[in-house]
C-alpha positions in Angstrom: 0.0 0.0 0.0 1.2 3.5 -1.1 1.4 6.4 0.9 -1.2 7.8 -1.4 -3.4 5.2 -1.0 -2.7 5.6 3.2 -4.3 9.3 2.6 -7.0 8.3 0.2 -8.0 6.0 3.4 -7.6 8.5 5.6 -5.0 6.5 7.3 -2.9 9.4 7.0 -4.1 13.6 7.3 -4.2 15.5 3.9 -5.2 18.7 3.2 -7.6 17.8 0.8 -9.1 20.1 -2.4 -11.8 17.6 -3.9 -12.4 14.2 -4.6 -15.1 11.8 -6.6 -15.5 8.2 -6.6 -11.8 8.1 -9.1 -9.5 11.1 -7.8 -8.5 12.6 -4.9 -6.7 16.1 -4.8 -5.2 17.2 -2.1 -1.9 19.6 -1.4 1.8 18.7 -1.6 3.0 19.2 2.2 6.3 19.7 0.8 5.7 22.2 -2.2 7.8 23.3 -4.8 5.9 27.1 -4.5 2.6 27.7 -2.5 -0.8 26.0 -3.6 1.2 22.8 -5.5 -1.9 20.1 -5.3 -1.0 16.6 -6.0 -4.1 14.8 -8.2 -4.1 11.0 -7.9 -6.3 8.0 -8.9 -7.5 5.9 -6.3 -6.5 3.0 -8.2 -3.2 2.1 -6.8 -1.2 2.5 -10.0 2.6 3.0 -10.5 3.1 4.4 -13.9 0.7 7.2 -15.3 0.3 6.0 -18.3 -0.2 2.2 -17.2 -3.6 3.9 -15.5 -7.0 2.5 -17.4 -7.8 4.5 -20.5 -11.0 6.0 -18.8 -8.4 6.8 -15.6 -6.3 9.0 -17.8 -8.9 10.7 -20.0 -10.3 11.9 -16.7 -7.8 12.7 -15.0 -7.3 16.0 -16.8 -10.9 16.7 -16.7 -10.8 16.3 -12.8 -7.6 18.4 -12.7 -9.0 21.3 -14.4 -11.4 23.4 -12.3 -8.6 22.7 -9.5 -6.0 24.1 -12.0 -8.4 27.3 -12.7 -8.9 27.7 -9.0 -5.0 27.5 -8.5 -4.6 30.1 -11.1 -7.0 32.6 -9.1 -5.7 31.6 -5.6 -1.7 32.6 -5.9 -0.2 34.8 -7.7 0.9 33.4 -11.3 0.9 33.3 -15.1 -0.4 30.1 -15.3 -1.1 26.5 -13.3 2.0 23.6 -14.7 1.1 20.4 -15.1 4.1 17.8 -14.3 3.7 13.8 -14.1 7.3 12.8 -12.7 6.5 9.8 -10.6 9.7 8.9 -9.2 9.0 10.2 -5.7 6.0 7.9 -4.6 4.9 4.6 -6.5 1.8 5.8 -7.2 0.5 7.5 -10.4 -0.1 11.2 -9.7 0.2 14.7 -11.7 1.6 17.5 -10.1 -0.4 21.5 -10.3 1.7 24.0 -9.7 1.4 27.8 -10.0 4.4 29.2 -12.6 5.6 32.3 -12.5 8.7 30.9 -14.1 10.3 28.0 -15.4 12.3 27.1 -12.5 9.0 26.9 -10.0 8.8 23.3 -11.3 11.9 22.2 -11.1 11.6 19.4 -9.0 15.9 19.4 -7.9 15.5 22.6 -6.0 15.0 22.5 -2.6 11.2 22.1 -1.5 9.6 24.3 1.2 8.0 23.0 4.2 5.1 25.1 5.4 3.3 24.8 8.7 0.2 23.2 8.9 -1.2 26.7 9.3 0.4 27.8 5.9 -0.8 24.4 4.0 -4.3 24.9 5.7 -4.6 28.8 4.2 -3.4 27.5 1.0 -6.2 24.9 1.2 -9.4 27.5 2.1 -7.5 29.9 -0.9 -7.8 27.0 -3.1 -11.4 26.2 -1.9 -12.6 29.4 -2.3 -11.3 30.1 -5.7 -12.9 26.6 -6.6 -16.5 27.9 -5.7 -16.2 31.2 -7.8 
């Protein structure tokens, strides 16, 4: 069992965006810049692209009013999409707000908010989500 799949049980706190009965959103605790949201199936799957065909049609479809919402929340040109998958063994795409190229380069060092940061990025997200 994944750590992802730990957090889709609940096992494990997240700071959760959305879900339905396929994905689960929910922020990065160790982002790359504020308001980076992890999107995963709840099919335990390694590889992105070994997800069922219906799994990765909708996957962007999920993603997108989260990616709108990101865009509205933080500061930034535009919401980046990333699938790197080397970190957990369990398919997920990364949205992260770019201002510029090097906001999703995963090498740099990651920041580690608070929970109080992580939970005001969350109600940010949230509230963009509902406009």
């Amino acid at each position: 069992m994944t750590i992802f799949t730990r957090i889709i049980n609940r096992e494990i706190p997240s700071f959760k965006i959305t879900e339905n009965e396929k994905f689960y959103a929910f922020l990065d605790i160790n982002p790359l810049v504020e308001g980076h949201t992890l999107v995963i199936p709840k099919l335990e799957v390694d590889k992105f692209l070994d997800m069922p065909d219906d799994y990765l049609s909708e996957i962007l479809l999920f993603a997108k009013p989260i990616a709108y919402a990101i865009e509205k929340a933080f500061p930034c040109n535009r919401c980046g999409l990333s699938v790197v998958g080397l970190e957990v063994p369990h398919a997920h795409l990364h949205l992260v707000p770019l201002n510029t190229m090097d906001d999703i380069n995963f090498s740099r060092k990651k920041l580690s908010p608070t929970d109080e940061e992580l939970k005001k990025a969350q109600l940010k997200i949230l509230e963009a989500m509902k406009k």
